[in-house]
C-alpha positions as CSV (number, residue, x, y, z in Angstrom):
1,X,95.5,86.2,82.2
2,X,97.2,84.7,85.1
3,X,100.5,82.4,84.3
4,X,101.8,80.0,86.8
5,X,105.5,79.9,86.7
6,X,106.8,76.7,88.7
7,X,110.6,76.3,90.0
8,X,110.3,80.4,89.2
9,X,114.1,80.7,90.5
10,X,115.2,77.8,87.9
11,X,117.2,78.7,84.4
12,X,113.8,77.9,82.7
13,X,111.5,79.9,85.1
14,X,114.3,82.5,84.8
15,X,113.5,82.7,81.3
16,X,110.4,82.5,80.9
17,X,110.6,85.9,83.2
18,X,113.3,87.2,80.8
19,X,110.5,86.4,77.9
20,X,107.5,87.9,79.8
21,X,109.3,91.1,79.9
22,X,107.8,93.8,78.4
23,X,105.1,91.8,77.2
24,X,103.2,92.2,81.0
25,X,100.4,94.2,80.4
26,X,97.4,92.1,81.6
27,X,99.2,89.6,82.9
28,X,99.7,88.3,86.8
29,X,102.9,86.1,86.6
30,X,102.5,83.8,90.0
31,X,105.3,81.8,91.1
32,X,106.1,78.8,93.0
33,X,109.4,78.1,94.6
34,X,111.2,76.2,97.3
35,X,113.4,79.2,98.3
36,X,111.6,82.3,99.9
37,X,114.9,84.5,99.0
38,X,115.1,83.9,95.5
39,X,115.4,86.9,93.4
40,X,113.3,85.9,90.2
41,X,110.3,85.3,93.4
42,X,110.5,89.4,93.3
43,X,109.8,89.4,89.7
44,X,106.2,87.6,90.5
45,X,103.3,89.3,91.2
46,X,103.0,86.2,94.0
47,X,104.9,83.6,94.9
48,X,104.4,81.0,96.7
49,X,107.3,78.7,98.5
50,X,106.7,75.0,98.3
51,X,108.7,71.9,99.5
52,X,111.4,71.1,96.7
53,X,109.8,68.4,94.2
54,X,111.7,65.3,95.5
55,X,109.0,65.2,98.8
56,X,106.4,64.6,96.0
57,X,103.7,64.1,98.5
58,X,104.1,67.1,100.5
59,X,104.9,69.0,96.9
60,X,102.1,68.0,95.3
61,X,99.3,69.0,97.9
62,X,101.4,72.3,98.4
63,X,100.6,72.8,94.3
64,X,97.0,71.8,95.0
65,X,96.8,74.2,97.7
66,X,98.3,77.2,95.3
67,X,96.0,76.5,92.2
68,X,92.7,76.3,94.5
69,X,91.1,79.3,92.4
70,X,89.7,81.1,95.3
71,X,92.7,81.2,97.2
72,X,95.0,82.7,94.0
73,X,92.1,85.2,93.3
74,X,92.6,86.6,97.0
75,X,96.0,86.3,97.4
76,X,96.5,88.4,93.7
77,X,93.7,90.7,95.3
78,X,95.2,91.2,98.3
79,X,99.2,91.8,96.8
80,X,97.4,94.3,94.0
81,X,95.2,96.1,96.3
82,X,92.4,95.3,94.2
83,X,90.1,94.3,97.0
C-alpha cells in the first residue's frame, strides 16, 4: 500500500508519521512538500517538493505530476532498488 502524505513537514503530516510508526511493514509513505530540507521529508520513502499551496495553479499540476501512477511506481522503484 502506498500512502500519500501531503504538507509531510506540517504538525498533521508530522503526525500522521508519528502514527505510521511501527506500523510500516508493507507500506511506501510518499511525501509532498514545499521545503526540500525538511526533516519529516527523510522519514518518506519519497518525497517530492512542490510549490507551497497558495500558487494553486502551479501546486496543483505539480500534485498531478506526483500521482501520475507510472511516474510514483519508478520513482519508489528506483529509491528501493527494486528495479
Amino acid at each position: 500500500m502506498k500512502i500519500l502524505i501531503i504538507s509531510v513537514g506540517s504538525l498533521v503530516g508530522q503526525n500522521i508519521l508519528d502514527a505510521l510508526e511501527g506500523r510500516r511493514g508493507g507500506v511506501r509513505v510518499i511525501g509532498v512538500n514545499s521545503l526540500a530540507g525538511a526533516a519529516s521529508n527523510f522519514r518518506c520513502h519519497v518525497c517530492y517538493t512542490a510549490p507551497m499551496a497558495a500558487n494553486e495553479e502551479r501546486y496543483r499540476a505539480r500534485l498531478l505530476e506526483i500521482l501520475d501512477p507510472i511516474h510514483i511506481a519508478h520513482k519508489l522503484a528506483t529509491h528501493l532498488h527494486l528495479d
